[in-house]
C-alpha positions, 0 to 999 in steps of 0.5 A, a space after each residue: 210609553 215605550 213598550 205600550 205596544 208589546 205583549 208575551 204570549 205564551 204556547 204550551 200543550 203535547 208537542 207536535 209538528 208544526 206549532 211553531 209554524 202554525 203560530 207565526 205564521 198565524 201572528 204574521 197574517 195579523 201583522 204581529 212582529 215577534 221580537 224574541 222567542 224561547 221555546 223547550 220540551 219538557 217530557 213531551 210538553 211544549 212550552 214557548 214565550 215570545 214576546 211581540 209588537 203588535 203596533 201594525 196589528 190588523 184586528 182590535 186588541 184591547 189588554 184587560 
């Protein structure tokens, strides 16, 4: 199947520097390709969707 190596993860919390980076960058360490990605502020809540290939991914992931 075509998309056996996609997932969406989602971020949402109090806005502040650095959660975008902090969450790449962290993807990146584990070799997590982020193919698209949305983010907003809501009323100082931050909210962000990507979705991500995980097929170089460099710990075990098993999907429930």
């Amino acid at each position: 199947m075509e998309n056996d190596t996609k997932i969406i993860i989602t971020v949402v919390g109090t806005d502040k520097v650095g959660i975008v980076a902090a969450v790449s960058n962290k993807l990146a360490q584990l070799k997590v390709n982020i193919e698209d990605i949305k983010q907003t502020i809501m009323q100082n809540n931050f909210a962000m969707i990507m979705l991500c290939d995980i097929k170089d991914l460099s710990i075990s992931f098993s999907p429930f």
